[in-house]
C-alpha positions as CSV (number, residue, x, y, z in Angstrom):
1,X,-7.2,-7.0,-23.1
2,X,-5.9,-9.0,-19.7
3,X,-4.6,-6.7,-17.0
4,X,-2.4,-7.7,-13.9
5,X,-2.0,-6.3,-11.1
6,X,1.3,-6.7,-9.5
7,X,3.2,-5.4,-6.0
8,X,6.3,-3.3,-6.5
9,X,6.7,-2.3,-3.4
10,X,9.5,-3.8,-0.9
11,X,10.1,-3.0,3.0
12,X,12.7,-0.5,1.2
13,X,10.5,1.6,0.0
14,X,9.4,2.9,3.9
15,X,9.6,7.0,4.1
16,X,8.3,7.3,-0.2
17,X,4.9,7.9,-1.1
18,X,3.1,4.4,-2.3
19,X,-0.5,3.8,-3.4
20,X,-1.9,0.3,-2.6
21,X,-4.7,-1.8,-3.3
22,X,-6.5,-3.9,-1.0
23,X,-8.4,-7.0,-1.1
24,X,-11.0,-6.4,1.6
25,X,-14.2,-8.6,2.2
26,X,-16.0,-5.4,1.2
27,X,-14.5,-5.2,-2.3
28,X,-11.0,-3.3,-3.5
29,X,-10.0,-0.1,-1.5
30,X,-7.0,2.2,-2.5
31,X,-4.4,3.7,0.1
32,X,-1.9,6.7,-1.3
33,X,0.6,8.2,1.3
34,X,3.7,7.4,3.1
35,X,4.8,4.1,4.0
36,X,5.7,5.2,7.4
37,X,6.7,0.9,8.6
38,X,6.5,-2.7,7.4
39,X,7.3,-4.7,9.9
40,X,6.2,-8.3,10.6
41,X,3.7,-8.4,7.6
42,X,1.8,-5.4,8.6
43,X,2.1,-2.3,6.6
44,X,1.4,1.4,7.8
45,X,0.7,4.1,5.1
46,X,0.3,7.7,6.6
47,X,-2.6,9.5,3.9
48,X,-2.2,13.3,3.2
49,X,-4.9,14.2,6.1
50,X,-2.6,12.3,8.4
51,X,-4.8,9.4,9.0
52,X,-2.3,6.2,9.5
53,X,-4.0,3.3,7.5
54,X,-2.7,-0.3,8.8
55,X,-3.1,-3.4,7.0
56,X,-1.5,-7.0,6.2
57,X,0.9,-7.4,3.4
58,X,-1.3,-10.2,2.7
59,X,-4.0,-8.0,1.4
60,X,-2.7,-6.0,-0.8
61,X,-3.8,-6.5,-4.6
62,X,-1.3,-4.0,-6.4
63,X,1.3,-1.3,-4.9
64,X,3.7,0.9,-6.5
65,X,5.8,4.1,-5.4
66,X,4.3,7.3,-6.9
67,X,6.8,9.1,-8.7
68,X,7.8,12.8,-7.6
C-alpha cells in the first residue's frame, strides 16, 4: 500500500481552518487552526489556544482544509 501526501491548500484558503504537515529537521510536526496569512512564502496558522504558528510554504509535507 503507497501513500502520498499532497498540499491542497492555496493562498485562498486564508480565514478556513487547515491542518498541515511539516518537514522539520526534527522529524514531521502537524499544525490545525486558522490560516490567518500567506504572504511571500511564509504561512501563519493561528491553533485553537491562540498560539500563531509561522512557517515556509517550503516546508510543508501535506495540507488540506478541515471540513465544518
Amino acid at each position: 500500500m503507497a501513500f502520498q501526501l499532497k498540499v491542497t491548500i492555496t493562498p485562498a484558503d486564508v480565514g478556513r481552518r487547515v491542518t498541515v504537515r511539516r518537514a522539520l529537521p526534527e522529524g514531521f510536526r502537524d499544525v490545525v487552526g486558522v490560516l490567518e496569512a500567506w504572504e511571500n512564502g511564509l504561512l501563519s496558522v493561528r491553533k485553537r489556544d491562540g498560539t500563531l504558528v509561522e512557517f515556509p510554504e517550503n516546508v510543508m509535507a501535506a495540507a488540506k482544509v478541515v471540513p465544518g
